[in-house]
Backbone bond lengths (Angstrom), bond angles and torsions (degrees), N, CA, C in turn:
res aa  C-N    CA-C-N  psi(-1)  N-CA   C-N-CA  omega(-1)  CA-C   N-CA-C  phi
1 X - - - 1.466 - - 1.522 109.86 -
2 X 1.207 118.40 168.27 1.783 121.94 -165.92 1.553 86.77 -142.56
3 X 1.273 126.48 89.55 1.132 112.66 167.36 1.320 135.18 -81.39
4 X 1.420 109.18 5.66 1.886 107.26 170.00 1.790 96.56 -69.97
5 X 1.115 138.97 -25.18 1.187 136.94 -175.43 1.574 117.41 -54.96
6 X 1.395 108.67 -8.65 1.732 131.02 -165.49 1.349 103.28 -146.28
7 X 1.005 114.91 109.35 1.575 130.33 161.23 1.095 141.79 -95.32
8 X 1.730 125.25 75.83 1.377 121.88 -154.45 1.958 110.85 -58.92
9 X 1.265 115.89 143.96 1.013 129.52 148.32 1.568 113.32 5.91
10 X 1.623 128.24 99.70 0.992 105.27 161.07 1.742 99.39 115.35
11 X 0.938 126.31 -32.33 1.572 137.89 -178.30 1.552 100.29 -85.25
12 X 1.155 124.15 -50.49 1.874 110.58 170.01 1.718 111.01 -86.68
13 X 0.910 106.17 13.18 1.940 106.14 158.18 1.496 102.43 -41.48
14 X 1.355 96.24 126.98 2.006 110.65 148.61 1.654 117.27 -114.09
15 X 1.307 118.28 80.08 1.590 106.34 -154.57 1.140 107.34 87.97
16 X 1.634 90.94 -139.04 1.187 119.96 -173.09 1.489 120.31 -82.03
17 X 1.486 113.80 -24.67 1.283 105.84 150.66 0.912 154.07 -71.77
18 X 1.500 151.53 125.01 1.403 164.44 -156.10 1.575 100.66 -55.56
19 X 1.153 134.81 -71.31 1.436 126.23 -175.83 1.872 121.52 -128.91
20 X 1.256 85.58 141.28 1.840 84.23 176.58 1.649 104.98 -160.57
21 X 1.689 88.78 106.95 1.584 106.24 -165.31 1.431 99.01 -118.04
22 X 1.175 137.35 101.05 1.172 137.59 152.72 1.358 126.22 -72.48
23 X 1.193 130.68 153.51 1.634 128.75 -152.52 1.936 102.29 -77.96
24 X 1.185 111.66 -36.71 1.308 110.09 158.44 1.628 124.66 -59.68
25 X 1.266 118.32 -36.82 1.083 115.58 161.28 1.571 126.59 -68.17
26 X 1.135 115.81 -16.13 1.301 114.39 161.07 1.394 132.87 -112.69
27 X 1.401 117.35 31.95 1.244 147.46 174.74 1.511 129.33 67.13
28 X 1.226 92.14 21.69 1.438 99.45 -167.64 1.625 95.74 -122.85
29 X 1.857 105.04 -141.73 1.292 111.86 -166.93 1.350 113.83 -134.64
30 X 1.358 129.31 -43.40 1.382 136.75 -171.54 1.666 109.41 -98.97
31 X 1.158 124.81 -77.57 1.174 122.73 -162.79 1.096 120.92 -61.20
32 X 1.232 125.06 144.22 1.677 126.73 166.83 1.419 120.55 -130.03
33 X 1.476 116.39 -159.38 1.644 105.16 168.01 1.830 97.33 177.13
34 X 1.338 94.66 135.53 1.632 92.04 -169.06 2.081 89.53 -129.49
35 X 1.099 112.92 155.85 1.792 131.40 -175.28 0.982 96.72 -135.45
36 X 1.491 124.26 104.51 1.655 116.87 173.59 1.582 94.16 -124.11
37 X 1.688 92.06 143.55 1.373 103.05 176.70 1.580 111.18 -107.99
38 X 1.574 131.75 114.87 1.050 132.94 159.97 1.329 122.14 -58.73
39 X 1.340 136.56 153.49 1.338 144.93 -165.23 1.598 83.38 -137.44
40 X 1.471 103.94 156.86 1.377 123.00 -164.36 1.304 110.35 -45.89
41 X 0.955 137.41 163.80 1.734 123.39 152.62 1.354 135.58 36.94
42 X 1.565 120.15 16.21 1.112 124.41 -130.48 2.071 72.38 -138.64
43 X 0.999 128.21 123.53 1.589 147.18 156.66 1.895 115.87 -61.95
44 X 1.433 101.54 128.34 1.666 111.59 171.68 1.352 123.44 -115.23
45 X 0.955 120.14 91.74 1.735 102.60 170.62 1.375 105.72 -69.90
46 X 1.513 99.26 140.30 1.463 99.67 152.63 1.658 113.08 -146.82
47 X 1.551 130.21 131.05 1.138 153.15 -153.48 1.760 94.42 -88.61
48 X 1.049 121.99 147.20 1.570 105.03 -169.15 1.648 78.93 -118.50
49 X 1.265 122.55 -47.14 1.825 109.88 178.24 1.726 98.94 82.48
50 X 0.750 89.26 -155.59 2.300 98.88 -170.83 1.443 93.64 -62.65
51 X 1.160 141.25 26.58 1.343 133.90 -163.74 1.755 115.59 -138.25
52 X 1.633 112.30 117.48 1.661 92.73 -178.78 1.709 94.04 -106.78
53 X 1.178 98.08 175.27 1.493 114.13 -146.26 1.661 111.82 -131.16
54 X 1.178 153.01 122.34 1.436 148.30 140.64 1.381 113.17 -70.87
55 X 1.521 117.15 116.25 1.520 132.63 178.27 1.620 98.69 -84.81
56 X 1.747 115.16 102.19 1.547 112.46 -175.78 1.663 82.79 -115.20
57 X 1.176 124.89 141.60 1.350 154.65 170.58 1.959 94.81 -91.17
58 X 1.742 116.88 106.74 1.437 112.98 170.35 1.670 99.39 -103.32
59 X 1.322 144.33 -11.44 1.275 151.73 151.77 1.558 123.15 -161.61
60 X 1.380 91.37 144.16 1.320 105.08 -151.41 1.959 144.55 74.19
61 X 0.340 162.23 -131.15 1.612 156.06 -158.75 1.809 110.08 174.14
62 X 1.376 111.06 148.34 1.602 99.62 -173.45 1.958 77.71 -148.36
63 X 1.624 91.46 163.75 1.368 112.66 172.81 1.926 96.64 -103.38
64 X 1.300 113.90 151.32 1.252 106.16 173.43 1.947 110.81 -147.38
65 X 0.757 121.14 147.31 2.032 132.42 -160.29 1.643 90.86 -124.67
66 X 1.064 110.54 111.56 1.918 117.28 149.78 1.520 115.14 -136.49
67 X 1.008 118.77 -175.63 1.411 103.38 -162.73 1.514 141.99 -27.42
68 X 1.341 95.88 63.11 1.644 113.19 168.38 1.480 112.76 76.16
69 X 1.848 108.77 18.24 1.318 121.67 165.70 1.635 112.89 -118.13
70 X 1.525 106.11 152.91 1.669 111.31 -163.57 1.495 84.61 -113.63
71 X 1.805 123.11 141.49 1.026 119.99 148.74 1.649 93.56 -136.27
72 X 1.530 95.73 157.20 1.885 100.18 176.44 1.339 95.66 -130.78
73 X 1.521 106.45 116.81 1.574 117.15 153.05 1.582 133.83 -59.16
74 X 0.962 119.21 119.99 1.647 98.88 -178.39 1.285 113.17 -99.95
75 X 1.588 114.85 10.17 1.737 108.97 159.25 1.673 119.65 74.76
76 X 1.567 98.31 -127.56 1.520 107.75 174.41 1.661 91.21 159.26
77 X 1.530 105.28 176.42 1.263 133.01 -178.79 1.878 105.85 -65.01
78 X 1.299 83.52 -50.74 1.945 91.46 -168.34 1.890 97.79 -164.35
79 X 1.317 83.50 168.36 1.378 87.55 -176.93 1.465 114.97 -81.22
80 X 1.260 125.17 -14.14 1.685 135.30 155.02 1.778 110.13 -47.31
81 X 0.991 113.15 -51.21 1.158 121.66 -166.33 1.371 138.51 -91.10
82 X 1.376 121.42 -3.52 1.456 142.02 161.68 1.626 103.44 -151.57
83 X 1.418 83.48 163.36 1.785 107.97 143.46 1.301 121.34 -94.70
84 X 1.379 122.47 155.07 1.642 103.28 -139.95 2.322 74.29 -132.47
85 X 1.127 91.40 149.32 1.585 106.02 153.79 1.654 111.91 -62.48
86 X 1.428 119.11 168.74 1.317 113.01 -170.21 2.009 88.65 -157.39
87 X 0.940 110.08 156.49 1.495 132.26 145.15 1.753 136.03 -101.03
88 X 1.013 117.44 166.68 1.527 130.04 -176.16 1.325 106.74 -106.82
89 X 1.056 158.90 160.04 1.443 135.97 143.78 2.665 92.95 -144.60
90 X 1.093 84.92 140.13 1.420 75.22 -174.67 2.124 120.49 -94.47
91 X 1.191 121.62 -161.67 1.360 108.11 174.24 1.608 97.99 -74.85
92 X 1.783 111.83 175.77 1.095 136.03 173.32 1.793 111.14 36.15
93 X 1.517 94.93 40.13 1.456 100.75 158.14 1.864 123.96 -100.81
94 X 1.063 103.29 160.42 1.862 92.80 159.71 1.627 102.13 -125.17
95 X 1.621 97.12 136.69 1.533 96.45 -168.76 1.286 101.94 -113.03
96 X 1.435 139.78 131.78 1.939 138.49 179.10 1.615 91.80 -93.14
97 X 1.287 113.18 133.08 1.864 123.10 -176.94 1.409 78.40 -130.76
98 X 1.466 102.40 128.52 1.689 122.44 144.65 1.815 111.69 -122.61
99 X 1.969 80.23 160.75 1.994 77.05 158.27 1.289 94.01 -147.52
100 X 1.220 105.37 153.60 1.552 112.03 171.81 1.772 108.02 -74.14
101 X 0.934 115.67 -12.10 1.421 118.61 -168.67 1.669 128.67 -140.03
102 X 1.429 84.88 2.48 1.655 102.45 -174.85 1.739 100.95 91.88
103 X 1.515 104.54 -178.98 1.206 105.62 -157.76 1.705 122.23 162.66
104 X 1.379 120.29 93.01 1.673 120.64 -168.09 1.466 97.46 -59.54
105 X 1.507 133.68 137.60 1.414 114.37 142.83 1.617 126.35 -137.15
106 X 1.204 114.58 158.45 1.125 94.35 -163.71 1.445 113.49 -127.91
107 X 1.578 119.14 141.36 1.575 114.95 -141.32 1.644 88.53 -117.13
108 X 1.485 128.26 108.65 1.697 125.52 178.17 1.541 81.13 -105.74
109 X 1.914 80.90 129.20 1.973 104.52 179.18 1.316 87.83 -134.40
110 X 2.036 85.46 157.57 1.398 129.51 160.56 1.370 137.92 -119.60
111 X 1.152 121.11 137.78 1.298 105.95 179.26 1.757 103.64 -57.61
112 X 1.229 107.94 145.67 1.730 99.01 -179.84 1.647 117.72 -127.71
113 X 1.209 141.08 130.00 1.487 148.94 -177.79 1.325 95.26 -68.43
114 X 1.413 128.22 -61.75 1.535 127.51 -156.07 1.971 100.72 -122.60
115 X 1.195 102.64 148.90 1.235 137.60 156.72 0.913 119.44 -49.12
116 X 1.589 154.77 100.28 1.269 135.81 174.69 1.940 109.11 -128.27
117 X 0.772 92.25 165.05 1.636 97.94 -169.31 1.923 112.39 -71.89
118 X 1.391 86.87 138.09 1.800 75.74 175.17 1.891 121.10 -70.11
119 X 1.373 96.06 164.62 1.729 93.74 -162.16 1.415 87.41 -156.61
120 X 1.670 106.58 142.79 1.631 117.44 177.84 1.224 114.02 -101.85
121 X 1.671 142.18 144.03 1.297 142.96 -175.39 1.311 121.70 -122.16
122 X 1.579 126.40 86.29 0.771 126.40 -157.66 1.827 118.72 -75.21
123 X 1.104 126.25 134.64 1.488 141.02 -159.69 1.626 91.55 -32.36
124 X 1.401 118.66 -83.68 1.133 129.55 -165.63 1.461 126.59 -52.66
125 X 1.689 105.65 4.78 1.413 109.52 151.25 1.453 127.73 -123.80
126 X 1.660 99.85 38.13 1.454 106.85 175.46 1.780 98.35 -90.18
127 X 0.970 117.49 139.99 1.813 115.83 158.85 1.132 122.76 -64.06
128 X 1.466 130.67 137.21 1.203 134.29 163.76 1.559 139.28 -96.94
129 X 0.953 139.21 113.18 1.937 108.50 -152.59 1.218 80.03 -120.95
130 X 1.839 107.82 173.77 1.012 146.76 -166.34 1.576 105.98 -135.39
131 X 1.484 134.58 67.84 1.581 133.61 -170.00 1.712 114.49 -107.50
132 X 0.616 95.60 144.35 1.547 124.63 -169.54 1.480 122.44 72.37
133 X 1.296 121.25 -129.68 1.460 121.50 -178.89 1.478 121.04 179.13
134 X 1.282 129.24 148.27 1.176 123.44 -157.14 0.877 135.83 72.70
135 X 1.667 116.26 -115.32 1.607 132.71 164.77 1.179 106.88 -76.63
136 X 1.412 132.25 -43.28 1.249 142.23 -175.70 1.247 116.94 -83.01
137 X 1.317 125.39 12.01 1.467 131.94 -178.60 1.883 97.38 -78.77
138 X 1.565 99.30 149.70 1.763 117.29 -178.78 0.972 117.41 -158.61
139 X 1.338 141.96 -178.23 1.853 151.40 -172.11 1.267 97.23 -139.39
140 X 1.736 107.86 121.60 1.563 107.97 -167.18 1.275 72.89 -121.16
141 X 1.616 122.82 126.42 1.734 129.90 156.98 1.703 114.52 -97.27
142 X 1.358 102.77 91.85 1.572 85.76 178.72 1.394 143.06 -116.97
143 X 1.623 93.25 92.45 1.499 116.18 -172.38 1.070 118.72 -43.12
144 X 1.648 134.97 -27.92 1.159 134.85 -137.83 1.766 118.09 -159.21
145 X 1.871 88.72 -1.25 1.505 88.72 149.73 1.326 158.46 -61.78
146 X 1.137 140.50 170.39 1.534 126.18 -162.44 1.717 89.68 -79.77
147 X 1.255 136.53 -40.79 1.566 129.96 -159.23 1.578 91.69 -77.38
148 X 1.788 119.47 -27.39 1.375 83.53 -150.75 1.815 90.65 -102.30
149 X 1.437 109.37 -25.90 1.502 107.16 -169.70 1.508 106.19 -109.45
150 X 1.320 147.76 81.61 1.475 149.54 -149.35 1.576 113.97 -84.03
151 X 1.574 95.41 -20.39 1.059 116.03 178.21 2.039 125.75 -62.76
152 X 1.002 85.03 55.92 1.895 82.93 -169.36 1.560 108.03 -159.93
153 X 1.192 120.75 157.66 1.409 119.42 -152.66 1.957 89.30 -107.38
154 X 1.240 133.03 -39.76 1.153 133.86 -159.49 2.148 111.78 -142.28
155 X 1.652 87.43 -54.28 1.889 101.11 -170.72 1.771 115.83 -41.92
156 X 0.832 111.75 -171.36 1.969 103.61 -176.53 1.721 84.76 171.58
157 X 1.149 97.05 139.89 1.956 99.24 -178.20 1.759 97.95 173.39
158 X 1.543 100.70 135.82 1.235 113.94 -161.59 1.837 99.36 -138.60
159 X 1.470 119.03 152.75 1.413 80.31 153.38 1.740 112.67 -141.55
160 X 0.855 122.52 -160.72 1.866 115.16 -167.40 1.562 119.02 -136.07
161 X 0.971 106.61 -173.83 1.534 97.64 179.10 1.811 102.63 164.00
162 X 1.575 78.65 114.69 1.550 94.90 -164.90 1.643 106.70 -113.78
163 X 1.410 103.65 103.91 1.731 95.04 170.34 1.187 131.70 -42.80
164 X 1.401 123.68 159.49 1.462 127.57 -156.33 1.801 96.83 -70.40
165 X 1.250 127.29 140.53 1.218 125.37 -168.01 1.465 131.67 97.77
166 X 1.023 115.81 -35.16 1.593 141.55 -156.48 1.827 96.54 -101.46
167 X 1.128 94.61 150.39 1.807 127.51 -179.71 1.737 89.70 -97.95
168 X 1.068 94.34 140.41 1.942 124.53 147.63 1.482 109.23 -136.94
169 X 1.370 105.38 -178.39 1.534 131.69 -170.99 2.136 97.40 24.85
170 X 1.892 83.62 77.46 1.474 81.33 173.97 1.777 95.52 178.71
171 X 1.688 89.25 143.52 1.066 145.95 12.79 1.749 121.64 -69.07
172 X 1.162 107.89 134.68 1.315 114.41 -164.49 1.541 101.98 -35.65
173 X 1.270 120.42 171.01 1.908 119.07 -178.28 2.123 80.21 -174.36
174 X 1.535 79.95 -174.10 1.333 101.77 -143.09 1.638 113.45 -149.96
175 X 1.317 127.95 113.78 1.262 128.39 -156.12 1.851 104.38 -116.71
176 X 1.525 119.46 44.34 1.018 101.89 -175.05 2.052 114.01 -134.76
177 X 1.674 102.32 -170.76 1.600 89.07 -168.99 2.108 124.16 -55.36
178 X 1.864 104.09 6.61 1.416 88.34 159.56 1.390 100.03 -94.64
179 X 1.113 141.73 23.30 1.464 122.18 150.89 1.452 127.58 -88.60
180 X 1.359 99.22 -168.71 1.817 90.15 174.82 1.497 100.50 -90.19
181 X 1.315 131.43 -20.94 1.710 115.82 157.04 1.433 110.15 -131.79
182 X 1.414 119.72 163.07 1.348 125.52 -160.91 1.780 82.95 -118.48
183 X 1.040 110.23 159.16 1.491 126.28 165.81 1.747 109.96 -170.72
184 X 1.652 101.34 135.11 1.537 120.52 179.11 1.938 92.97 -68.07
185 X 1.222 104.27 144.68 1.423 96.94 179.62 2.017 95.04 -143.28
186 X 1.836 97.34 167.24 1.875 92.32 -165.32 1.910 89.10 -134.29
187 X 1.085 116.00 155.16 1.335 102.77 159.69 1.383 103.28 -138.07
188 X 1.434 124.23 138.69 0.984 129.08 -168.49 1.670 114.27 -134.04
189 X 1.174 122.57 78.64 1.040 137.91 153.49 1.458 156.71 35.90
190 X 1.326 140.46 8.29 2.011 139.24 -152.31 1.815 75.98 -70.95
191 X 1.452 97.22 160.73 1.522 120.45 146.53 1.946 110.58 -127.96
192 X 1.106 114.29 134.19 1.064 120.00 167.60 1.630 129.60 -38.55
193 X 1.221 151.74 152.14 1.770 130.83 149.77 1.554 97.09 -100.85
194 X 1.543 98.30 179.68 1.489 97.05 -157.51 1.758 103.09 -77.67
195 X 1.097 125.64 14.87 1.400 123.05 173.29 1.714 105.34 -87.90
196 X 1.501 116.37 -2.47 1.759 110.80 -173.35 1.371 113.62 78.86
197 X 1.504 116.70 -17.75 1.882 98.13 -161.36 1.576 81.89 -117.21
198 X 1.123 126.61 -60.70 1.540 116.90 -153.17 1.468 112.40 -84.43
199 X 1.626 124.43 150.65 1.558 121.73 165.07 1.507 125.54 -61.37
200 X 0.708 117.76 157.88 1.838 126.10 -158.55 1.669 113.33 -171.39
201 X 1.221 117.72 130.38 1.359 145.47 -158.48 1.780 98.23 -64.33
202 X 1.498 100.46 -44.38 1.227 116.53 -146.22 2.138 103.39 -64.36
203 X 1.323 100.80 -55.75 1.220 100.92 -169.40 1.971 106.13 -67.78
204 X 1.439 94.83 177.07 1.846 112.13 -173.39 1.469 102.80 -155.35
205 X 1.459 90.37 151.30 1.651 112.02 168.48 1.438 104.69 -105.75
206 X 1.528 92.82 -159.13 1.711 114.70 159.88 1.119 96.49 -161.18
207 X 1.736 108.54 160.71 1.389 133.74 -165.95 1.211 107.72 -153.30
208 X 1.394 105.20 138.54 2.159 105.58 -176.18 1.533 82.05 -145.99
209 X 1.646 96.11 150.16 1.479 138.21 -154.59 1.569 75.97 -145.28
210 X 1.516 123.01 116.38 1.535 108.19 135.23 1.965 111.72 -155.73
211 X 1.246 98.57 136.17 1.484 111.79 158.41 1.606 113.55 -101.46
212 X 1.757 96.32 -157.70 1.290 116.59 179.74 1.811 94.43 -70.89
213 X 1.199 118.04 -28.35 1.792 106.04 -167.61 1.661 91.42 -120.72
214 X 1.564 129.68 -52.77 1.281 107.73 -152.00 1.940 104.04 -90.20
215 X 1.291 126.45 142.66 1.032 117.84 -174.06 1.824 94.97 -147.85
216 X 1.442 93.25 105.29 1.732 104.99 178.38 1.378 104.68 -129.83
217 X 1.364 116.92 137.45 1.031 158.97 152.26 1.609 151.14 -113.45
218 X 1.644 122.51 62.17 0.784 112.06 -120.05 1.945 85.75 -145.19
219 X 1.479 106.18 127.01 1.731 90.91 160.91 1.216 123.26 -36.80
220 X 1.372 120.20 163.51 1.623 150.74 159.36 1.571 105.27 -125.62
221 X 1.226 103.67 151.98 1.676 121.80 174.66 1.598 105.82 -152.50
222 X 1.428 100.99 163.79 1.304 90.01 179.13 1.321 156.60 -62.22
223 X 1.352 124.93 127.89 1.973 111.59 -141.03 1.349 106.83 78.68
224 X 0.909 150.59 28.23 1.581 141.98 160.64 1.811 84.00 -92.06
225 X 1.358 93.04 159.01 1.428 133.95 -176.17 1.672 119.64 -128.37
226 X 1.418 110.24 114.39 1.984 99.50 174.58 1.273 87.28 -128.38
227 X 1.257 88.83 158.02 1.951 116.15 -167.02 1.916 87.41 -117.70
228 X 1.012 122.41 152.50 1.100 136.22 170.09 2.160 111.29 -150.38
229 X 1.289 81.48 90.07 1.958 100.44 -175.44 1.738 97.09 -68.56
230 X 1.340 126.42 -41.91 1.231 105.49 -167.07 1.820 84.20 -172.37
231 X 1.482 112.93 -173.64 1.569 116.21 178.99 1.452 103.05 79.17
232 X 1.453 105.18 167.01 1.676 123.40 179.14 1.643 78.26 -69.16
233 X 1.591 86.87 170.20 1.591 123.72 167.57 1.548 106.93 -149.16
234 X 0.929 110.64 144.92 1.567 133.46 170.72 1.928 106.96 97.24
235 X 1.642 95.23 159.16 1.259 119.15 27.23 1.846 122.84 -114.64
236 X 1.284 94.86 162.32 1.785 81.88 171.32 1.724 119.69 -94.22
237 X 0.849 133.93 116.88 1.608 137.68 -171.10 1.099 128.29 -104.91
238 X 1.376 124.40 102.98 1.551 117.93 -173.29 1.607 87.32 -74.19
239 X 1.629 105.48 156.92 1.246 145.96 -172.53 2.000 91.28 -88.66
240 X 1.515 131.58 121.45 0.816 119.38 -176.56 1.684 129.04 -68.29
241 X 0.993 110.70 132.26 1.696 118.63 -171.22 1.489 115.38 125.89
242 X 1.549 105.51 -36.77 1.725 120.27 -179.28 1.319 119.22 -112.17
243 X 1.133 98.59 90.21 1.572 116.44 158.95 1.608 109.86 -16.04
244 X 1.230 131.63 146.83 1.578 149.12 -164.61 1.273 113.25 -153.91
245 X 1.625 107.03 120.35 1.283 129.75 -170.85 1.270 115.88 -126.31
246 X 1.595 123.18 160.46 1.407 106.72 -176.86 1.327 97.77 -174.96
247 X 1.196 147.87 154.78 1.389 163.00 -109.84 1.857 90.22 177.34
248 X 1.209 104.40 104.63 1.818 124.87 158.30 1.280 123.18 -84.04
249 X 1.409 134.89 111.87 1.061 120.05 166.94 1.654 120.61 -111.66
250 X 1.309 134.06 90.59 1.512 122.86 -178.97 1.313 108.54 -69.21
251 X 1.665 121.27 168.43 1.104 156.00 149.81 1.179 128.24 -148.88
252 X 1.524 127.06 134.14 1.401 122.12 129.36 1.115 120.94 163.51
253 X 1.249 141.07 -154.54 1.356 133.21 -133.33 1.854 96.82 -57.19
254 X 1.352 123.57 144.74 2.004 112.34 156.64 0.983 103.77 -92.58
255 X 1.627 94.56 156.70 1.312 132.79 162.81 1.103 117.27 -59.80
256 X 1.254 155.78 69.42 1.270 146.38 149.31 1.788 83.25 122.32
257 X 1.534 108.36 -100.79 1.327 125.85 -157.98 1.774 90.32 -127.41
258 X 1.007 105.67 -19.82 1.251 87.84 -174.36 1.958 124.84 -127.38
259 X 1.664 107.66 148.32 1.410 96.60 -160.31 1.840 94.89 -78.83
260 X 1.378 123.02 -167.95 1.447 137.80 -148.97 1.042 124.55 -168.45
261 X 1.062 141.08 105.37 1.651 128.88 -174.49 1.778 93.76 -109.71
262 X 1.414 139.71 28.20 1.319 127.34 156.32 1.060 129.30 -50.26
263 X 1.282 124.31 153.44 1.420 114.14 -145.13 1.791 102.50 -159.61
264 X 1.283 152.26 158.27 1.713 151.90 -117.33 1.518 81.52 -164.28
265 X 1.257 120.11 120.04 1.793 132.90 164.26 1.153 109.34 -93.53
266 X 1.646 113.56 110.45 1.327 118.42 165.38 1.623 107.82 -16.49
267 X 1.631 129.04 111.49 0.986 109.85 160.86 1.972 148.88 -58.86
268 X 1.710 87.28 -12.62 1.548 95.73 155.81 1.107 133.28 -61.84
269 X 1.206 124.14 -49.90 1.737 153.37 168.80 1.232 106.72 -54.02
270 X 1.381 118.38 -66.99 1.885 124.20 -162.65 1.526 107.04 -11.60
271 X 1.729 109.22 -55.17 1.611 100.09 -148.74 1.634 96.75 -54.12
272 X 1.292 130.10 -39.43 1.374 126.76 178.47 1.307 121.45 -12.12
273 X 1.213 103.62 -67.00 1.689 98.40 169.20 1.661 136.90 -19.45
274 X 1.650 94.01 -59.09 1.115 109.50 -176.78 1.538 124.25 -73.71
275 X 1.437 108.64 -1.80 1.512 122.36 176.51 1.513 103.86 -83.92
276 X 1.303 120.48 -23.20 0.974 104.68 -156.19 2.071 109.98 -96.70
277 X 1.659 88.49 17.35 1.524 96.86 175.03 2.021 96.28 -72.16
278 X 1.218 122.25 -33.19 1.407 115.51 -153.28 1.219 96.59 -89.53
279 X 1.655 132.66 -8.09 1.618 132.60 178.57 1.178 124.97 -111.20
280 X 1.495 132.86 130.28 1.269 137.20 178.49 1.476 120.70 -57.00
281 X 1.357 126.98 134.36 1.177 117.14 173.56 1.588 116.07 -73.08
282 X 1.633 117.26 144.13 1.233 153.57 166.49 1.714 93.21 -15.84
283 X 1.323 126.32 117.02 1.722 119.76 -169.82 1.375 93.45 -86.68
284 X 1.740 132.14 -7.84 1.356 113.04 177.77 1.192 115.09 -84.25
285 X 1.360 134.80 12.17 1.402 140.15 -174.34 1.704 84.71 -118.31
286 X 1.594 84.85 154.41 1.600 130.84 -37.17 1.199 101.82 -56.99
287 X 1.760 104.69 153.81 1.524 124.29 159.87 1.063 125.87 -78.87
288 X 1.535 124.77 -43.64 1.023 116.53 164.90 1.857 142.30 -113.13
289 X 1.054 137.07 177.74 1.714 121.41 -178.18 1.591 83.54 -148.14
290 X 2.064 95.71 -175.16 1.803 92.29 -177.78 1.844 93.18 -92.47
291 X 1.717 110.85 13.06 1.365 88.34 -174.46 1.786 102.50 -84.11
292 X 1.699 101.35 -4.91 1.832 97.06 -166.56 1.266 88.92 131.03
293 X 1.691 104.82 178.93 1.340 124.01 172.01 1.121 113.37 -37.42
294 X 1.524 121.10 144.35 1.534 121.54 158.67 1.988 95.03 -102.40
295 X 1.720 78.96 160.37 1.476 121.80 -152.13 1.907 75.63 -80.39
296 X 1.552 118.68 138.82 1.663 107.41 150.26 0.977 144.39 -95.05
């Protein structure tokens, strides 16, 4: 096992914030991922530097000021429980984050070539999917994909949510230079408590990382962090009863002009897919929309 590949809860703390992974800190080059926790009333700068940024609200809502434009997120309770609005913010900005009430948020960065202007994303035009089936059924929301958000020079960030029981990122696949694009990728972690909406210590996943050399297999809990540099990934498995969440962030080199989240199916696994024409998808997906919980 390689356990820098897994970062329990609490090991990328800056303070008071929950995580702060810079792409050097995670041995690579592009991707990063920052968790800042607002305190009531209380103002953040943060300098984005060679780096553009998605402002995702995981609880609570924040007001935020960058170049001499105001947008206010209104967030959500938890990441169980809505789809949340989002922001843009580009490199060599400084961004002021408040909340009237406090507020987790969480900043998926890229290293970035170009400058681009900040831009607000309102909930109800994030996509929601419904992928796989069965056991393997999940809710892919993707705020921050290249199809759904075009708007970004390098970043890519999605996030998931796998009912208690159920497989994601599977059949395992693989985002690296034997594909046709390579991308640094982060996974970052909620676990459900047994009420479905709020985070809780108690429940666990699992997560596998494997190539020809690295081969991890290893719980997640809530706030754990896995880095995936190169090799298949998956599958990820919520532990049954606790809902499983997770925050994607890709990077890295583009294709031409344009970024890519394509991706290489374990060729053992692949046929999976195709089974899953004869099975109904999971009726608790999706859980969530920007109207709130869905009904099961």
């Amino acid at each position: 096992m390689t356990p820098e590949l897994v970062l329990p809860h609490g090991v990328l703390a800056d303070g008071d914030d929950p995580v702060r992974l810079d792409p050097a800190a995670a041995g690579w080059t592009y991707a990063g991922l920052r968790v800042l926790r607002l305190a009531p009333g209380v103002p953040r700068q943060v300098d984005t530097g060679e780096y553009e940024v998605f402002v995702l609200p995981l609880a609570g809502g924040c007001a935020l000021e960058v170049d001499g434009e105001t947008m206010t997120l209104e967030g959500r309770d938890s990441v169980f429980t809505r789809v949340s609005d989002l922001a843009y913010v580009g490199r060599d900005s400084r961004v002021t984050l408040s909340s009237q009430t406090g507020a987790e948020i969480a900043l998926p960065m890229a290293l970035a070539q170009n400058r681009l202007p900040p831009r607000y994303g309102p909930a109800d035009s994030v996509p929601v999917e419904v992928r796989g089936a069965g056991s393997a059924t999940r809710q892919v929301t993707s705020f921050g994909t290249p199809e759904a958000w075009p708007h970004a020079d390098r970043v890519m960030a999605c996030e998931l949510i796998t009912p208690g029981g159920n497989w994601s990122s599977y059949p395992p696949h693989k985002h690296d230079q034997t594909c046709e694009v390579a991308n640094e990728e982060i996974y970052y972690f909620r676990v459900a408590g047994r009420d479905g909406l709020e985070t809780a210590g108690t429940g666990f996943g699992l997560h596998r990382t494997y190539d020809e050399v690295l081969d991890v297999t290893a719980e997640v809990r809530d706030g754990d962090v896995a880095l995936v540099p190169r090799g298949y990934h998956g599958p990820c498995a919520a532990s049954p009863g606790y809902d499983l969440y997770y925050l994607n962030v890709l990077a890295g080199p583009r294709r031409g002009t344009d970024r890519s989240m394509d991706f290489c199916d374990d060729p053992a696994h692949a046929w999976v897919r195709d089974s899953w024409a004869d099975l109904a998808p999971d009726p608790r997906c999706p859980l969530t929309s920007a109207a709130g919980r869905c009904a099961p």
